[in-house]
N, C-alpha and C positions, 0 to 999 in steps of 0.2 A: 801895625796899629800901636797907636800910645798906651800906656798902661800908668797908674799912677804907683808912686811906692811907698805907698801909707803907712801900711802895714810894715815895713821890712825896715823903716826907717825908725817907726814906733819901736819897732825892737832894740833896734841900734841905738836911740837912744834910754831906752827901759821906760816906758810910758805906754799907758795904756787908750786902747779907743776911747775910753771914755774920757780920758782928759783932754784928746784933743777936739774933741766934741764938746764940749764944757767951753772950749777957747772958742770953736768959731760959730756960737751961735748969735743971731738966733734964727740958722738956719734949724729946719726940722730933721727929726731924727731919722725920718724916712728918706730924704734928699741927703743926709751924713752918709747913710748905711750905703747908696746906693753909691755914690763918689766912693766910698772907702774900698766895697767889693769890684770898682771896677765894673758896674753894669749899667752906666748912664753914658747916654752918646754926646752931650753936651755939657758944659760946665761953665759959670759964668766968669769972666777975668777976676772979679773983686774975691769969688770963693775961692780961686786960683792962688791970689796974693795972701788971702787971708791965711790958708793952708802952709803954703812955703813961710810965711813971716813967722807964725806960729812955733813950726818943724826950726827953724834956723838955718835953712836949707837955700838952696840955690835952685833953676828949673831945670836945670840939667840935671840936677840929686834927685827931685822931685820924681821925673819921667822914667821911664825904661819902654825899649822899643819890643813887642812881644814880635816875635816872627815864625806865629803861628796860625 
């Protein structure tokens, strides 16, 4: 299964959830949290780009495969 690396990447670069929250709204904070933690089965392409454009990321840096 996919796993996003929000989080890990937020760290890497020293930025916080909420900043990247602040960029990609104006989706809600409830459809953030749930993309962020990893616990939504679907996500739409455009929150996809907006995320990685955001991040300065690539989808390959984006993803990590959980193999559990």
């Amino acid at each position: 299964m996919l796993q996003l690396r929000i989080d890990e990447i937020l760290d890497e670069q020293e930025h916080t959830k909420y900043w990247i929250f602040k960029r990609t709204e104006p989706m809600s904070y409830q459809n953030f949290n749930k993309i962020y933690n990893n616990e939504t089965s679907s996500i739409k392409f455009d929150t996809l780009e907006k995320i990685k454009n955001t991040l300065g990321v690539s989808y390959d840096d984006l993803f990590r495969e959980n193999q559990g």
